[in-house]
C-alpha positions as CSV (number, residue, x, y, z in Angstrom):
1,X,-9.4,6.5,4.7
2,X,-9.4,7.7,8.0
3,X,-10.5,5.7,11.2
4,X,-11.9,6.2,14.6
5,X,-9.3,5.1,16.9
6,X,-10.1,3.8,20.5
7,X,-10.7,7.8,21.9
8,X,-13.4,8.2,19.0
9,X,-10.6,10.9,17.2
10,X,-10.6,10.1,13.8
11,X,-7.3,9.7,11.9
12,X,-5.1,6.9,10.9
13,X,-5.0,4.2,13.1
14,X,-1.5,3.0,13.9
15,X,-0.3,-0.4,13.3
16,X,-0.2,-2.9,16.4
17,X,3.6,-2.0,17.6
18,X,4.3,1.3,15.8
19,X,4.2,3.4,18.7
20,X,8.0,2.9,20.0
21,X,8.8,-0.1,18.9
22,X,12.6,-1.8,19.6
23,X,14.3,0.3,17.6
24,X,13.0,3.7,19.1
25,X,12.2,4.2,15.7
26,X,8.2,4.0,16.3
27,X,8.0,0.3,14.4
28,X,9.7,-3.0,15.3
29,X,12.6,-4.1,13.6
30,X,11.1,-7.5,12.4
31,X,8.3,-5.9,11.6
32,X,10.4,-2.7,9.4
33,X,12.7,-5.9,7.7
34,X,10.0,-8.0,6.5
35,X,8.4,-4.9,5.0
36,X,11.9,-3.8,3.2
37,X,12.3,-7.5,2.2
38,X,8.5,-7.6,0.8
39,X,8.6,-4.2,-1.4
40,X,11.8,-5.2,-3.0
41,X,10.8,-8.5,-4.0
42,X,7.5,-7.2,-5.2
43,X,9.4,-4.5,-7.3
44,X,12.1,-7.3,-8.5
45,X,8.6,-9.6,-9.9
46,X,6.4,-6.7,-11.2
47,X,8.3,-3.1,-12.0
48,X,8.6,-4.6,-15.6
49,X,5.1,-5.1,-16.1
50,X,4.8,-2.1,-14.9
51,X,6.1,-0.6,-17.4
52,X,4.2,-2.1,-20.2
53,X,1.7,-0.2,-21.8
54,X,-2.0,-0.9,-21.1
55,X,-3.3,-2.4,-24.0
56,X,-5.4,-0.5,-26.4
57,X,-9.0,-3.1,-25.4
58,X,-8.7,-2.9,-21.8
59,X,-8.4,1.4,-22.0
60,X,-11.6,0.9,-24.6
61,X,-13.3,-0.9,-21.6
62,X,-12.7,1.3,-19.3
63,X,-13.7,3.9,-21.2
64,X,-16.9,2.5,-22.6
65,X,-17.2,1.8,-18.5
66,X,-17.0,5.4,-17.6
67,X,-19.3,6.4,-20.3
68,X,-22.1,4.4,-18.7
69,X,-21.0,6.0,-15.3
């Protein structure tokens, strides 16, 4: 979803320290590890019940949900 930023453009608005950070990289290097670290523990805890199917109730719910619109 896009934002007005301070100069009333709208667009993405850019997270506090993304715009040249240490690293030159446009993000602080804290800031880029603790990200890293977080996505792979999230994937470690939840990409296998990711993979399980949705059960066969909950997909009649929604659908009964989307019928009623």
């Amino acid at each position: 979803m896009a934002e007005s930023n301070a100069k009333g453009k709208s667009g993405p608005v850019p997270k506090p320290g993304s715009s040249g950070g240490a690293n030159g990289r446009g993000e602080a290097a804290p800031e880029a590890a603790f990200d890293i670290w977080l996505q792979r523990g999230l994937h470690q805890m939840f990409d296998d019940v990711m993979r399980e199917p949705i059960p066969e109730e909950l997909l009649r719910l929604i659908e009964q949900d989307q019928q009623r619109g």
